[in-house]
ZAVODO-905148 format. One record per residue (C-alpha): x, y, z; residue number from 1; residue in one letter. Coordinates in pm, 1 decimal. Layout:
N
> X,Y,Z,pos,code
> X,Y,Z,NUM,A
...
***
This chain:
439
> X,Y,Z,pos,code
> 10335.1,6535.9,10263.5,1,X
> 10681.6,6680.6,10268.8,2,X
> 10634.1,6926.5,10486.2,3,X
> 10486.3,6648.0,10752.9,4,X
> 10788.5,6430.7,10714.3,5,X
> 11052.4,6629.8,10728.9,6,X
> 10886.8,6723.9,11106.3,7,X
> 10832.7,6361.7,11195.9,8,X
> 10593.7,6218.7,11397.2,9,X
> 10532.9,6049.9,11768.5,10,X
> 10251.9,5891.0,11592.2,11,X
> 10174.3,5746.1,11255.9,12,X
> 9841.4,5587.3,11260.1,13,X
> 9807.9,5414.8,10927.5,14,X
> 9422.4,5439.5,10820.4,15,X
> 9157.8,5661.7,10867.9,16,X
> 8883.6,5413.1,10905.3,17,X
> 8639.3,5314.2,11204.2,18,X
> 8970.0,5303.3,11441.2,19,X
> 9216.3,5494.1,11344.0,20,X
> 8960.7,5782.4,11325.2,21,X
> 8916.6,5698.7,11715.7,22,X
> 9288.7,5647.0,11777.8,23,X
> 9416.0,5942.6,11590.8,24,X
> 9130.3,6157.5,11765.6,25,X
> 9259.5,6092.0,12087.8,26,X
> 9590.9,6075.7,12069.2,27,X
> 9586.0,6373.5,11909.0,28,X
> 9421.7,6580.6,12225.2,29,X
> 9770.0,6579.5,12343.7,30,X
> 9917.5,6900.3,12213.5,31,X
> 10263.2,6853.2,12242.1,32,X
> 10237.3,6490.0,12068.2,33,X
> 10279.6,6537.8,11695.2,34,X
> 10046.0,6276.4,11495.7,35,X
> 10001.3,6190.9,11136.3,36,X
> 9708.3,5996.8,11002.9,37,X
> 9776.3,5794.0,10629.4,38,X
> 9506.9,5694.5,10483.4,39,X
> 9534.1,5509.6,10124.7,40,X
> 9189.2,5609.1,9990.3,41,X
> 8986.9,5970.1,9950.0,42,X
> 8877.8,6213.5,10167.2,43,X
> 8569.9,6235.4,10368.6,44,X
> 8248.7,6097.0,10216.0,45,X
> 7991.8,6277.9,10037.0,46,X
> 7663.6,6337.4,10200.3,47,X
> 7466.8,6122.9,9875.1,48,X
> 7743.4,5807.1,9964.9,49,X
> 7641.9,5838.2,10342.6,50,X
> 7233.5,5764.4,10318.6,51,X
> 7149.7,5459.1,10463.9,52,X
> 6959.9,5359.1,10196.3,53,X
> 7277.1,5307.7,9995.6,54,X
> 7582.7,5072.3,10037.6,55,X
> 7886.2,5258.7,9801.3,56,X
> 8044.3,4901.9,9739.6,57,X
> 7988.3,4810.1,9404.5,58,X
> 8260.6,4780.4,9157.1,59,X
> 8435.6,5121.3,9066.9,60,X
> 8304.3,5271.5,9396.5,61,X
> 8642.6,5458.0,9528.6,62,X
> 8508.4,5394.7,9918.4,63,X
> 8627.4,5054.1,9884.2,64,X
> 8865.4,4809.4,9806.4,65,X
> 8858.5,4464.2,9700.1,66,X
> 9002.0,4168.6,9850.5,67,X
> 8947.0,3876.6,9674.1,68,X
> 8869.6,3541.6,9886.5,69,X
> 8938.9,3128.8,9783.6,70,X
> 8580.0,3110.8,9758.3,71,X
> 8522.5,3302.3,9479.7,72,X
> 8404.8,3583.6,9579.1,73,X
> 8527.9,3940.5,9680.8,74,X
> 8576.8,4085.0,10020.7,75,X
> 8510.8,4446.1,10031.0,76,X
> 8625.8,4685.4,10342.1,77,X
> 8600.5,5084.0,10319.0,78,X
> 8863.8,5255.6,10175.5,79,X
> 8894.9,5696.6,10273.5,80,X
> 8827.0,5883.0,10566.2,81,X
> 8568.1,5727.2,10780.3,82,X
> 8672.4,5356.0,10642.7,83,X
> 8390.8,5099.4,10661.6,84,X
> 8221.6,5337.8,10925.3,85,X
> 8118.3,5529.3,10613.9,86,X
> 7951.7,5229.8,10383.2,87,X
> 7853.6,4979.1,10551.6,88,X
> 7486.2,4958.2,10708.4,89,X
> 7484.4,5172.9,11029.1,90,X
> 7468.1,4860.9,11246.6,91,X
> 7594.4,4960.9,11558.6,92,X
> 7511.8,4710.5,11822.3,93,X
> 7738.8,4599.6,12126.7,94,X
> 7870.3,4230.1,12158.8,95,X
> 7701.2,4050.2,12476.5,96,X
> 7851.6,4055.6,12763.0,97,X
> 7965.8,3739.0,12816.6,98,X
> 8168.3,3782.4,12490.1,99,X
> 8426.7,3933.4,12690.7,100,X
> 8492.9,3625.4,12908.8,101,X
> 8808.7,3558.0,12851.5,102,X
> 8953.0,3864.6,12821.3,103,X
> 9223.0,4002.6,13063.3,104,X
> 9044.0,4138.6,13352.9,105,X
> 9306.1,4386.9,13470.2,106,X
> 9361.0,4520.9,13107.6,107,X
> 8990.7,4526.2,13010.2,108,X
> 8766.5,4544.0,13331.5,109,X
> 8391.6,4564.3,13231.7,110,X
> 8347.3,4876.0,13391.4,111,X
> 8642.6,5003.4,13153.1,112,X
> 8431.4,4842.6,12836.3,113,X
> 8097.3,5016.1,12918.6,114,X
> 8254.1,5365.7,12987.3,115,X
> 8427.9,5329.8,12628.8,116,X
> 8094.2,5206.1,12469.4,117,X
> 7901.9,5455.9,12646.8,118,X
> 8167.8,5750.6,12525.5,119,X
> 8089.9,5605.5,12124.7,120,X
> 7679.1,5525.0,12174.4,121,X
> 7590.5,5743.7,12465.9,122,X
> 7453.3,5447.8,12656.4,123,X
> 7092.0,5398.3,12736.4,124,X
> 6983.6,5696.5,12582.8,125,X
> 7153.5,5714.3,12289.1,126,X
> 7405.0,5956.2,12100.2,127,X
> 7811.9,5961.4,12227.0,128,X
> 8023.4,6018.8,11948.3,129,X
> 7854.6,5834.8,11705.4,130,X
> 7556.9,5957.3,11708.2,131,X
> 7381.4,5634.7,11804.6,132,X
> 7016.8,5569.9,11815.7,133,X
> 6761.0,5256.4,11826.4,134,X
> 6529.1,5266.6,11526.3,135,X
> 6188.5,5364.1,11651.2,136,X
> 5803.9,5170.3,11612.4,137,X
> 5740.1,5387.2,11367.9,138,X
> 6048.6,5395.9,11165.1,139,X
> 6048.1,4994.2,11077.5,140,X
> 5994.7,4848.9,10746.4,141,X
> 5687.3,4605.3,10710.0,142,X
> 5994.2,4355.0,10676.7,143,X
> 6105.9,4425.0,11030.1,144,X
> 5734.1,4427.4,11168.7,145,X
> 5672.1,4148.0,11035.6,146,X
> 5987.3,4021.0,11158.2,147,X
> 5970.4,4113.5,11553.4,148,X
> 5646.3,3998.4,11552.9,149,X
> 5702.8,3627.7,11491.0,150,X
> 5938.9,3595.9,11714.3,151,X
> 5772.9,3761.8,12000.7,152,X
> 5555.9,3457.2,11921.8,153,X
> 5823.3,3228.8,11993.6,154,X
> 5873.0,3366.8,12339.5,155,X
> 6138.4,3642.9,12257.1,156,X
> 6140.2,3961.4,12417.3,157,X
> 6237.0,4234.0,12201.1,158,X
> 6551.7,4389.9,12398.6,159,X
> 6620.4,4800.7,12325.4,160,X
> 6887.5,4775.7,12601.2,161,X
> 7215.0,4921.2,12487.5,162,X
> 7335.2,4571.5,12593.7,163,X
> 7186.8,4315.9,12379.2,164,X
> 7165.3,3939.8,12482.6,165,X
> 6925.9,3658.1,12383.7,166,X
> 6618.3,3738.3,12210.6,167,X
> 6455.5,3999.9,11963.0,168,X
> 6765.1,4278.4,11937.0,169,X
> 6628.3,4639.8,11773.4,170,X
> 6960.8,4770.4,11599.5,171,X
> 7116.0,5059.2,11750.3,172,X
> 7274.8,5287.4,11414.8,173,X
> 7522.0,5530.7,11400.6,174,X
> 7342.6,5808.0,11201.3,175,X
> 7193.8,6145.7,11105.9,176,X
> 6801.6,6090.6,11062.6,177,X
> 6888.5,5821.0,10705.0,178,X
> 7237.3,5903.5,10692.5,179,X
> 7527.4,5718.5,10806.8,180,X
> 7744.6,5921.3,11068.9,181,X
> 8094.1,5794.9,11010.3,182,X
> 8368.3,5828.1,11188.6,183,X
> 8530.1,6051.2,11013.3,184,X
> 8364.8,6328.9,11183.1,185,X
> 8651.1,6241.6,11501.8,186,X
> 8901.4,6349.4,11246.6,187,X
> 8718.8,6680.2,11148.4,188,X
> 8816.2,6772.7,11532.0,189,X
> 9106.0,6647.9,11492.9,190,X
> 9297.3,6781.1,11201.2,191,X
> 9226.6,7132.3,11327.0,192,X
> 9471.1,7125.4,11557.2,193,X
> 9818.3,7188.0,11489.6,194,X
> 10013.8,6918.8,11634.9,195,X
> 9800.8,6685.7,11349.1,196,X
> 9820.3,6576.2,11020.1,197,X
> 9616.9,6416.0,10794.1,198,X
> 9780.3,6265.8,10435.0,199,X
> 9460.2,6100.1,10215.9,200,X
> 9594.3,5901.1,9857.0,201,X
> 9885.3,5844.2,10102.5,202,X
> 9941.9,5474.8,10072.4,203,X
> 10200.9,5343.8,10300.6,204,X
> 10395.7,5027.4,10098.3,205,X
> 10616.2,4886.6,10388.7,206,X
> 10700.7,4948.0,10733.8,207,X
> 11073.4,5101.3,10816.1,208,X
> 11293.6,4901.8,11093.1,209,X
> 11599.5,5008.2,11277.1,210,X
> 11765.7,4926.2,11549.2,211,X
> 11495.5,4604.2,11609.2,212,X
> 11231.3,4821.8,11611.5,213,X
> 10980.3,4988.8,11408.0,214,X
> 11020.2,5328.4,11327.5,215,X
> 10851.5,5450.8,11058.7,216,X
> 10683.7,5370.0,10726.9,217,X
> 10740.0,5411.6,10362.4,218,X
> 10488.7,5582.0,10150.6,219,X
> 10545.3,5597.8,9745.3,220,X
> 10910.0,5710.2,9714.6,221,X
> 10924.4,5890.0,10073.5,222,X
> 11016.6,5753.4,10460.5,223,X
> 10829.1,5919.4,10743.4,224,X
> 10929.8,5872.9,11081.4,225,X
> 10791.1,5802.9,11434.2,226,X
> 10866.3,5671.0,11803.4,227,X
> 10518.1,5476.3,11734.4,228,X
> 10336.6,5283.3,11416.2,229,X
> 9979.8,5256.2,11494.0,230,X
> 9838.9,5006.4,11202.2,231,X
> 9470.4,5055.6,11182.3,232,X
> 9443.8,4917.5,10841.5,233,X
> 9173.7,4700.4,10922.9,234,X
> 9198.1,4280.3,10938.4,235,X
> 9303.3,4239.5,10599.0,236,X
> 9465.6,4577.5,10518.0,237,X
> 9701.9,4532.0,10847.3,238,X
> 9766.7,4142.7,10718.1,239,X
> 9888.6,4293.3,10395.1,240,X
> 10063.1,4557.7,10521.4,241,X
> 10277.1,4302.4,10759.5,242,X
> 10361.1,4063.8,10509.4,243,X
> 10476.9,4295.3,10271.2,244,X
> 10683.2,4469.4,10497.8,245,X
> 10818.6,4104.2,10656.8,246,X
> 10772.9,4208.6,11013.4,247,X
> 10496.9,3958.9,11177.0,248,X
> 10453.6,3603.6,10953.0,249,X
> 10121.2,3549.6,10800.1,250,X
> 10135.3,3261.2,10641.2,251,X
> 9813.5,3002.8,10756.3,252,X
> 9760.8,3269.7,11045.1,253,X
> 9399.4,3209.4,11144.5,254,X
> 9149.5,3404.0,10970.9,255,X
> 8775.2,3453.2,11176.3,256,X
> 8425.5,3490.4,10981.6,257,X
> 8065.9,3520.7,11037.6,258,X
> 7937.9,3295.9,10824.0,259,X
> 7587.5,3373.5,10695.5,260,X
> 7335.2,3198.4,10455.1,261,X
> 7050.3,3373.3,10294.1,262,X
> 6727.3,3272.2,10258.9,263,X
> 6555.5,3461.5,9984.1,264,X
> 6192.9,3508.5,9895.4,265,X
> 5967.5,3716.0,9635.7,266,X
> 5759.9,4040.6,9766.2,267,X
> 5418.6,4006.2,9669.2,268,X
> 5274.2,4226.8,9448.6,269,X
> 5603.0,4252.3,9345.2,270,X
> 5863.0,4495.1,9528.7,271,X
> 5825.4,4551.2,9851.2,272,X
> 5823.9,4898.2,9965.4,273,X
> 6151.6,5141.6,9967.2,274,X
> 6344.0,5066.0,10228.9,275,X
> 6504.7,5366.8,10420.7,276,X
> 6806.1,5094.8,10642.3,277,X
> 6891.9,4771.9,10515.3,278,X
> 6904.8,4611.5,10852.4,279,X
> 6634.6,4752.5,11175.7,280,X
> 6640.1,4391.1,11342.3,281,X
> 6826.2,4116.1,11440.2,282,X
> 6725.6,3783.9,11620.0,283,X
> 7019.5,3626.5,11858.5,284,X
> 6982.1,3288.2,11949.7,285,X
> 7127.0,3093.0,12257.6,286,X
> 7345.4,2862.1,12044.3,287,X
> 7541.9,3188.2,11859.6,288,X
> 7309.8,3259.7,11551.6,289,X
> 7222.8,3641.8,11468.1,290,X
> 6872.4,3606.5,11234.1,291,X
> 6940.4,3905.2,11008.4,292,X
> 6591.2,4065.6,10879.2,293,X
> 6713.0,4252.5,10554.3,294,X
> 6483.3,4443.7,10418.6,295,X
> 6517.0,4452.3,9996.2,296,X
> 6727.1,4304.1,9773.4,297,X
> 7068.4,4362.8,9812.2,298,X
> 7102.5,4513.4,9471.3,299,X
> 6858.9,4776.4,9601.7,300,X
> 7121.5,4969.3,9789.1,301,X
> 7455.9,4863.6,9570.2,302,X
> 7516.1,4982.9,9259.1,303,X
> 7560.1,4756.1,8980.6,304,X
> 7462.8,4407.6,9132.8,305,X
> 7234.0,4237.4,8942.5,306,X
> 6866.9,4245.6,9066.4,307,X
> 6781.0,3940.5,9268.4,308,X
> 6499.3,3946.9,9539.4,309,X
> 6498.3,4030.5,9893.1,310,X
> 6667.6,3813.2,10159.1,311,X
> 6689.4,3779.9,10534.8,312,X
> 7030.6,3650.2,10667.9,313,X
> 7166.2,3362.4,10903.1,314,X
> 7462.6,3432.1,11052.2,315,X
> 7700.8,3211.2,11229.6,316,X
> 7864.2,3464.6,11544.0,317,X
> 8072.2,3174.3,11706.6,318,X
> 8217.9,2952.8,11453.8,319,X
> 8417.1,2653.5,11594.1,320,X
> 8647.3,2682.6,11246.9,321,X
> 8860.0,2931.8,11124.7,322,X
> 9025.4,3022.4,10775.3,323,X
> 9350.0,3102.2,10722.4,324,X
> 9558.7,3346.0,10502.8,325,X
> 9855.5,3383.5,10293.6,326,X
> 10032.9,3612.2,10102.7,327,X
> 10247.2,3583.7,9766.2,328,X
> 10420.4,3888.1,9638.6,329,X
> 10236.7,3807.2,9268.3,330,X
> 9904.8,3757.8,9407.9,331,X
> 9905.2,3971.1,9679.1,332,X
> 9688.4,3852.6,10048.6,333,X
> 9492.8,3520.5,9971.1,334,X
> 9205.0,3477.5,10214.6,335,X
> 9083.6,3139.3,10216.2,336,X
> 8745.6,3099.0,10483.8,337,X
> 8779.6,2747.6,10567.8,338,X
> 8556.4,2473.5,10622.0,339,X
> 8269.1,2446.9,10881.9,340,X
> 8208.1,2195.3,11100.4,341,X
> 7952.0,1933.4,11067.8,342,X
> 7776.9,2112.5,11408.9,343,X
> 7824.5,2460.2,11233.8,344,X
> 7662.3,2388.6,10917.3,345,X
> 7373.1,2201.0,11087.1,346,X
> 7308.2,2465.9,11347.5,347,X
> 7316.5,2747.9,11033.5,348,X
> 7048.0,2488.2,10825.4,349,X
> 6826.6,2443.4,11106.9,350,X
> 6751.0,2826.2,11157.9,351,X
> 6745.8,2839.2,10783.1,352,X
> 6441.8,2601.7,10757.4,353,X
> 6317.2,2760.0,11052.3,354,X
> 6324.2,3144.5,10858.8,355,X
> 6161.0,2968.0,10583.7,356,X
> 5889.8,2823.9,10802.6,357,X
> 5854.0,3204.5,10911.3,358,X
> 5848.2,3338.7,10577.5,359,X
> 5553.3,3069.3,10494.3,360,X
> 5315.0,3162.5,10820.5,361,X
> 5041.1,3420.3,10903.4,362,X
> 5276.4,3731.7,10966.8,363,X
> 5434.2,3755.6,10623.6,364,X
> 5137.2,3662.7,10461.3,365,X
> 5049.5,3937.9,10259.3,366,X
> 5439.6,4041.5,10220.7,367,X
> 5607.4,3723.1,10077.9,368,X
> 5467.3,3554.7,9780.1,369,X
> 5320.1,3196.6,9857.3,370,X
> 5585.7,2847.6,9780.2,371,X
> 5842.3,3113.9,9690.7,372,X
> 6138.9,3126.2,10053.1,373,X
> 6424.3,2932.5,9958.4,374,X
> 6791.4,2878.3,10107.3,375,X
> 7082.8,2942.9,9870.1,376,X
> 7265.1,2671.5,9845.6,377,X
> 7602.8,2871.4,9883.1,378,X
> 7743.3,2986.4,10224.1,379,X
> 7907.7,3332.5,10241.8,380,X
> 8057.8,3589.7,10457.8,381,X
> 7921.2,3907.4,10631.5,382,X
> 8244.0,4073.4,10570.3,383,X
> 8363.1,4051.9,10938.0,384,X
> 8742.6,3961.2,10945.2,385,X
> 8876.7,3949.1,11289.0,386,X
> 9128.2,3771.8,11532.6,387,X
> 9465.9,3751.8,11303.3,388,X
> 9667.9,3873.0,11607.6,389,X
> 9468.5,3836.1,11871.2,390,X
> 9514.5,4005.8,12197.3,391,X
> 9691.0,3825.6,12452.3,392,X
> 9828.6,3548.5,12210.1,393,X
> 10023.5,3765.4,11896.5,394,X
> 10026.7,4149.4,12034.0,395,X
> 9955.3,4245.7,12395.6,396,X
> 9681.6,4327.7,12543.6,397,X
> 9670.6,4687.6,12422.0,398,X
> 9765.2,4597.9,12077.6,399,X
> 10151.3,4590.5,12127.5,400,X
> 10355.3,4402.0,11917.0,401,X
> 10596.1,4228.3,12132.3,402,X
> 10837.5,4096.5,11850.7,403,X
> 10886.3,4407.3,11718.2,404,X
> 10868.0,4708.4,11967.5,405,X
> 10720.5,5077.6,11799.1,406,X
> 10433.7,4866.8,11619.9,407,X
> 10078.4,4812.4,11741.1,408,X
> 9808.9,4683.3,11605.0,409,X
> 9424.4,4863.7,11664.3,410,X
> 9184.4,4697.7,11424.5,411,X
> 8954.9,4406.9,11423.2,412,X
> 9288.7,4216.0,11375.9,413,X
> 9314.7,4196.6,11806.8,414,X
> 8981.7,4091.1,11901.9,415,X
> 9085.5,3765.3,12104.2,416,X
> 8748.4,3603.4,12089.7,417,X
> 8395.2,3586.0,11841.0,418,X
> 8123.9,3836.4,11966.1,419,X
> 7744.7,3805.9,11902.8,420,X
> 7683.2,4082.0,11711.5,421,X
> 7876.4,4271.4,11458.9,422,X
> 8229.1,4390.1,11518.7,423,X
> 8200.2,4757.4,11429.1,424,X
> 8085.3,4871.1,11775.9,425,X
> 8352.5,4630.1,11925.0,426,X
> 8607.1,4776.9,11661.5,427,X
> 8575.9,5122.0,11747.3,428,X
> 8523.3,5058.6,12174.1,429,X
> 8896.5,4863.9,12176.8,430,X
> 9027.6,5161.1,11968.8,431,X
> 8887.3,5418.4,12220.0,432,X
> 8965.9,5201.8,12510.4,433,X
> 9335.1,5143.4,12416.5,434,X
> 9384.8,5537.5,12273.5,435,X
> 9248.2,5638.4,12634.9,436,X
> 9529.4,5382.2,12803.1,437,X
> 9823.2,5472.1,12591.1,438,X
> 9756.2,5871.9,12586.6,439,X
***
């Protein structure tokens, strides 16, 4: 690390996640511009803690860190090289788009938005740099089946366009055959080159100011420098990171969520069988509800949870309430999730009954055991923080921080509006998209 701050930087990207993987990739292709990449956590993940069939997030996993929320339970986000990209559940699906309405048409035209996407899932037939396929017939869990079937019923097509919309979506993954591929493969390219470096266990406490501007950061004991501080911390690593530091106030910024309620059920005949993916399907409704068609218990793929029985997911994509955060230098961030409205928690109830009714009929008949589908009466989170400085309202529209020139911001934090699917696609295309502007 000494060596790498005593030469300074143009760049410090802080995190080595889904984005700064992208950023720092990039950025770096520029020979004479000398980055560094700080990432708080390991290095990259082992082939074992990549197989989709696992989710490394259990207490004591060192991918991950904990954030605890007002509701009682935790928030966990990826933590090493790769970030999330390397535990979560290799959906990577594209927001609609008419989730981009709204967004500045000069800075992000659509034809900009589908070249980056295209560039990170190759488009219609798959691949880019994220090694992006659709799960095939023949690769689906009776679950999933089962699933696509019902609702073709209903009068849903089943879309395997790289730009979902209404209807029966088959999930697009970022993988190897059953393994994860995580962004941290960018940074394999990367840190060969000689203008790059990458610092893991490097966790940066504070961000240095000077002259009204940021111009470094402070890790442990030393100060490294830079023209630029690129925080891709991730929503609630970046809202830490700011508060500490005192640059941006936090305090009751909004907070965004996909809300999601289970429904859970018991297999009959017991358990159902292994499943390779936790997630091959998705249903998205016209009022902003992604039907989530898990396929085992969750304690199936994470380590120490207690064994419960499968569930399939409701998930609230546009909620008309958000949370808000806080941060105390004792007890560190403090997420609270908010309320929902009266509209949101009827919408989220009805498709609940309406996965139950599913769960009862012909096509799960000899999967799900008889009387046995039932809502859980708490409403949690699908771990999708987003929109605490928002593009075009708290940073610019490439992430800038106008109150405090040499900082921007290239996370989930940005995204100025809800999307209907996962952010993780999203995540990584504004990375790309704002890397490729700023090079």
């Amino acid at each position: 690390m000494t060596a790498a701050a005593d030469a300074g930087a143009d760049v410090i990207v802080v995190g080595a996640g889904s984005s700064g993987c992208v950023v720092a990739e990039r950025l770096s292709r520029e020979p004479e511009r000398k980055v560094i990449v700080l990432e708080a956590g390991a290095g990259a993940p082992s082939a074992s803690s990549l197989r989709l069939d696992r989710l490394p997030i259990g207490v004591g996993s060192d991918r991950v860190v904990h954030y605890p929320s007002q509701q009682g339970f935790d928030l966990p986000r990826g933590r090493g090289l790769g970030g999330s990209s390397a535990v979560n559940g290799g959906y990577f699906v594209r927001w609609h788009r008419a989730d981009f309405d709204g967004w500045s048409p000069q800075m992000w035209p659509m034809s900009a938005i589908e070249e980056a996407y295209d560039h990170l899932d190759g488009g219609s037939p798959g691949g880019g740099v994220m090694n992006v396929s659709l799960f095939a017939d023949d690769e689906l869990h009776s679950y999933a089946h089962a699933f696509e079937k019902y609702w073709q019923k209903q009068t849903f097509d089943t879309g395997t366009s790289p730009w979902p919309d209404v209807g029966i979506v088959r999930v697009r993954s970022n993988r190897d055959g059953w393994s994860r591929h995580s962004a941290a493969g960018l940074l394999e390219k990367a840190r060969a080159r000689p203008n790059v470096r990458v610092l893991t266990h490097s966790q940066v406490v504070g961000l240095r100011r000077a002259g009204g501007r940021v111009n470094g950061v402070v890790v442990g004991e030393q100060v490294l420098s830079a023209d630029e501080v690129i925080l891709c911390a991730g929503t609630l690593g970046t809202a830490e990171l700011l508060a500490r530091s005192e640059v941006v106030e936090i305090e009751g910024v909004e907070v965004w969520e996909h809300r999601e309620q289970l429904v859970r059920f018991t297999a009959s005949g017991g358990r159902p069988e292994p499943a390779r993916a936790l997630l091959q399907s998705v249903l998205h409704t016209a009022d902003g509800v992604e039907v989530r068609c898990y396929n085992d218990d969750f304690a199936q793929f994470i380590d120490g949870l207690p064994p419960s029985s499968p569930a399939f997911g409701v998930a609230l994509m546009h909620p008309e309430l958000s949370g808000s955060m806080s941060w105390d230098p004792v007890a560190r961030l403090r997420v609270d999730l908010g309320e929902m409205s009266s509209e949101d928690e009827h919408k989220i109830r009805r498709c609940a009954e309406q996965v139950v009714s599913m769960l009862g009929g012909d096509d799960f008949e000899t999967l799900v055991q008889p009387g046995s589908p039932r809502i859980e009466p708490v409403i949690r989170t699908s771990q999708h923080a987003w929109g605490t400085m928002p593009m075009g309202v708290r940073t610019d529209w490439l992430g800038g921080v106008g109150e405090m020139p040499g900082l921007r911001i290239v996370d989930a934090s940005i995204l100025p509006t809800a999307g209907s699917s996962g952010p993780h696609a999203t995540v990584m295309m504004v990375a790309w998209q704002i890397a490729e502007s700023i090079a």
